[in-house]
N, C-alpha and C positions, 0 to 999 in steps of 0.2 A: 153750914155744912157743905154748901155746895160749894164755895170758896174754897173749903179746904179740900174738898176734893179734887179742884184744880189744880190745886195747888201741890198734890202729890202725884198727880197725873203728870205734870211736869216735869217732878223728880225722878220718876222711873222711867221717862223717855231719855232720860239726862244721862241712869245709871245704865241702862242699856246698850247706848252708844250707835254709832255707826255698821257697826257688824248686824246685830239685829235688826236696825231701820233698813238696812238694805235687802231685806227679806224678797222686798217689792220687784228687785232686777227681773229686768226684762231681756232676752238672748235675742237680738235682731239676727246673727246669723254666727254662721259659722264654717270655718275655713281650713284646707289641707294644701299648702303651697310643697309637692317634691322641686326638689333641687341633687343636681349631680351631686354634690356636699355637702348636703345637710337638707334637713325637711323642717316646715313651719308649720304650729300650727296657730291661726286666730278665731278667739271668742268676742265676737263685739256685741256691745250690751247697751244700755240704755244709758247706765251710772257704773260708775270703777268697782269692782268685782276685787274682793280680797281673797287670799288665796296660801297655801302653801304647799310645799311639794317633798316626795321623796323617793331618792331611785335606789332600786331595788339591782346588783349586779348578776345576782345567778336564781336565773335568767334573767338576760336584761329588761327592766319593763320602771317607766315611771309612774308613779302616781301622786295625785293630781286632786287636793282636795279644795269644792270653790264654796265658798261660807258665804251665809246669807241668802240663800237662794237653793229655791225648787226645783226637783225634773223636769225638763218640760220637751216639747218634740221638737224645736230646735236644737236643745242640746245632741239628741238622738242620734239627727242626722249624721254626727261625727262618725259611726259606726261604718257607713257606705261611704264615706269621701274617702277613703285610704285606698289608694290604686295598688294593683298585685305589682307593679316597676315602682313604687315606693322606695329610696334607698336604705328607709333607715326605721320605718316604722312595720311592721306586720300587721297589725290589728289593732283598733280601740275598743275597749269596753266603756261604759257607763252606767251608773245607775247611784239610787239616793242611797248614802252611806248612812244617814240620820238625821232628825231634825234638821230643816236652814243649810244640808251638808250634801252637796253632789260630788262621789267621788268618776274621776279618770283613770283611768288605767291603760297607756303607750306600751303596748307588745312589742320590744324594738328586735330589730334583728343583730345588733354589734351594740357593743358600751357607748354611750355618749355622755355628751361634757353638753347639758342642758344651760341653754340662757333664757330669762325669762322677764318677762319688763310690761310696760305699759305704755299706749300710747292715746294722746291725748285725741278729742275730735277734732277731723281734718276734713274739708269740703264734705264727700256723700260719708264718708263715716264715722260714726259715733265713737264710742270709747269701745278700747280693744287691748285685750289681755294676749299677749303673743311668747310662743312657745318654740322656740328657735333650739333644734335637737343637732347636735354637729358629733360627728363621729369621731372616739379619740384615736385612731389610726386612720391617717386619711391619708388616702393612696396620692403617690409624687406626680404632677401634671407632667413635671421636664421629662420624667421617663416615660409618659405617656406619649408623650408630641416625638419624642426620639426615635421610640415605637415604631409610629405611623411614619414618620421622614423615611425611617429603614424598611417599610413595607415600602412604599411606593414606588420608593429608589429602585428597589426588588422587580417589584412590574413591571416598572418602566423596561426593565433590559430585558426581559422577558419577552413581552409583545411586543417588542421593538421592531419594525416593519422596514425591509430594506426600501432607501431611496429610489424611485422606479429612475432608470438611465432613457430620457429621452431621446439624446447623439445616436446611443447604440441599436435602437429602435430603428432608428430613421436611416443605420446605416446598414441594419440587417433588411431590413424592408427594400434599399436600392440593390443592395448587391443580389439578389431574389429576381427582380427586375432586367439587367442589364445582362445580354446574350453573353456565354462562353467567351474571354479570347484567347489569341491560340499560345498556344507555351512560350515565352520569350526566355533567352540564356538568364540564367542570374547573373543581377549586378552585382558588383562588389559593395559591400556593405561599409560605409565608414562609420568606424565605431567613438563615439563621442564620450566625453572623460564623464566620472560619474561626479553626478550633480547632488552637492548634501539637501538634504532636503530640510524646509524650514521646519520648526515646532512650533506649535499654536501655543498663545499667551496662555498663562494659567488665570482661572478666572480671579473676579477682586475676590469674595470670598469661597471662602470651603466651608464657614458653618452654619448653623443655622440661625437665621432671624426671626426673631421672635417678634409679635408683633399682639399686645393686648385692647380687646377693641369692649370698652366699658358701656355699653348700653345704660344710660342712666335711669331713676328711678325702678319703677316692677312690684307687684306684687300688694302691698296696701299702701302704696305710694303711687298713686297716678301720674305726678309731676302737673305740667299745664294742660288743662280743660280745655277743649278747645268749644267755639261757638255752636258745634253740632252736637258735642257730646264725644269727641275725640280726644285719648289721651295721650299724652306726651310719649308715657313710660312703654305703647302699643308702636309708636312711630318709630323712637329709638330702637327697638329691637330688633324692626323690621330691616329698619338701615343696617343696622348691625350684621344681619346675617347675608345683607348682600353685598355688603366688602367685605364680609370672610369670603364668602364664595369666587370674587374677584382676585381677590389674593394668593388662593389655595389655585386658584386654575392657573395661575402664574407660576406657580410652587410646580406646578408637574410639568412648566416647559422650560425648564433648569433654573428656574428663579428660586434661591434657597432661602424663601420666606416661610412662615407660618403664620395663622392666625389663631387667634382663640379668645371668646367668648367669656367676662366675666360674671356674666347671665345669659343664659342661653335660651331663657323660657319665662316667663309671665309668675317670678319672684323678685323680692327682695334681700339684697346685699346691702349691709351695712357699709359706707365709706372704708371704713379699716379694712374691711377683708376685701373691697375689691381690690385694692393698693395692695395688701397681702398677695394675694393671686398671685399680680404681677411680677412681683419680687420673687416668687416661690419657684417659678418658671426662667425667671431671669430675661425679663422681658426687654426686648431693644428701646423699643417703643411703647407709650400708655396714650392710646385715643378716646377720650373720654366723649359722647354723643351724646347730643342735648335737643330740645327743638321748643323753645321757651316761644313765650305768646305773644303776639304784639296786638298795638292795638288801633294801627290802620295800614291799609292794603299798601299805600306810596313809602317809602324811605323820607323822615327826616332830614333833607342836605343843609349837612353845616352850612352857616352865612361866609366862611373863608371859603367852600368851594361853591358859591353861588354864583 
C-alpha cells in the first residue's frame, strides 16, 4: 500500500505540472523604472513567474494576472513606487484574484503598446518578469530639439549685451583731461572716395547638429561591476550628462550642435530603440559610452611596441 501510494503521489505532481509547483515563489523585490518614453515595470522572484495579461482601452488600464503564487508585502510595495511625474502609469492596484492567482491592475494615463518578457539571473539578480509600457503616440524628439534651438536662438538676441568700447572710454576719459584750446580756422577737409565695405563669410553650417550620446546599459542591466561595488551603467551616465552639458554650452556660443540623451536616468533601453531614437531625430552623430572592466592597473604593451 505504501508503494502505491507513492506511487500515485508521483502521478499527481506529474498531472499538476509546473504552474501549481510554483505555488512556492518567492517576490525578492520589486521595481518602477519612469522613463521620458515609456515606463518599466520589474517583478524578480526566486523561480520564473507565469503569467498572462490584458489591456483594457476605455479607460486605459492593464491587467496583469501572475499564477502560482500568493500575496505577499513585496508584492504590495508596487502601490507606493509609482512617482506622481510617472509618464505613463497613474496608479497600481493589487491584490489576490483567487486561489495560486495575484491580479495587477496599471492605471495608465494614454493607450500603450505593452512588451512583456523575461529575464534570466544575471550577477545580484534573480529571475525577473519585466513590464516595458510604451505609449502609442509618442511625441517627435526633432520637433522637440527644434523647439528648444528656436527658444534659445530667441534669448540669445534678447539679452544680448552690447560690446563695452574700450578706445572710446579711454578717449572720453583724455579729452575730460586735457585744458580748452582756443578756436583754430577750419581746415579744409579732404574727402576720400567711399570704401565698399567687406561681408563676413557665411558660417559652414546654418543647421542643426545633432548629436546622440548612448549611455550604455541602465536600469536592471548594471553592465561591469566594479571591485567596490561600482557600476558601469552609474559611470556611463554620469559621463553622458557632462558632454551633453559641454556641448549644449557650445550650442549658445553660435556652435549649431545639439546633444541628447538616449537614457537620461537610471533605465533601461533595448539596443533597437536606442538606434531608433537616433534615427527618429536624425541624428549626425551616434556616441555609444562604455566603461568595461579590466583587470590590472598597467596597459598590456604589445611585444611590436616594446
Amino acid at each position: 500500500m505504501k508503494r502505491r501510494q507513492l506511487l500515485q503521489s508521483g502521478t499527481l505532481a506529474l498531472l499538476l505540472g509546473t504552474q501549481h509547483l510554483a505555488r512556492g515563489a518567492t517576490i525578492v523585490a520589486v521595481r518602477v523604472w519612469p522613463a521620458p518614453d515609456y515606463s518599466r515595470v520589474t517583478i524578480e522572484s526566486d523561480v520564473s513567474l507565469s503569467f498572462n495579461q490584458t489591456f483594457i482601452p476605455n479607460p486605459p488600464r492593464l491587467a496583469v494576472d501572475l499564477r502560482g503564487i500568493e500575496l505577499n508585502p513585496a508584492l504590495k510595495e508596487l502601490v507606493a513606487k509609482v512617482s506622481a511625474n510617472d509618464p505613463t502609469i497613474s496608479g497600481i492596484r493589487v491584490g489576490q484574484f483567487g486561489p495560486g492567482v495575484v491580479r495587477l491592475v496599471f492605471d495608465l494615463k494614454q493607450a500603450i503598446a505593452p512588451q512583456v518578457f523575461s529575464l534570466t539571473p544575471v550577477a545580484a539578480y534573480q529571475h525577473r518578469l519585466v513590464f516595458d509600457l510604451y505609449p502609442t503616440q509618442v511625441a517627435d524628439p526633432l520637433e522637440t530639439l527644434i523647439a528648444e534651438r528656436l527658444k534659445e536662438s530667441a534669448s540669445s538676441r534678447i539679452t544680448t549685451v552690447p560690446a563695452a568700447d574700450p578706445l572710446g572710454e579711454l578717449i572720453a576719459q583724455t579729452s575730460q583731461l586735457r585744458p580748452p584750446e582756443s578756436p583754430s580756422p577750419p581746415k579744409e577737409v579732404k574727402r576720400l572716395p567711399p570704401q565698399v565695405m567687406s561681408v563676413p563669410a557665411p558660417a559652414a553650417t546654418d543647421r542643426l547638429i545633432i548629436i546622440a550620446l548612448d549611455p550604455g546599459h541602465g536600469g536592471e542591466d548594471p553592465g561591469a561591476i566594479g571591485p567596490g561595488g561600482t557600476y558601469e551603467k552609474n559611470v556611463v551616465l554620469r559621463l553622458a550628462h557632462m558632454l551633453r552639458e559641454r556641448i549644449n554650452v557650445a550650442t549658445s556660443n553660435g556652435n549649431p550642435m545639439r546633444a541628447f540623451l538616449t537614457r537620461d536616468a537610471d533605465f533601461f533601453v533595448p539596443l533597437h530603440t536606442r538606434v531608433d531614437k537616433a534615427r527618429r531625430v536624425q541624428a549626425d552623430l551616434f556616441i555609444s559610452l562604455h566603461a568595461d572592466a579590466f583587470l590590472r592597473r598597467t596597459p598590456k604593451v604589445p611585444a611590436c611596441l616594446r
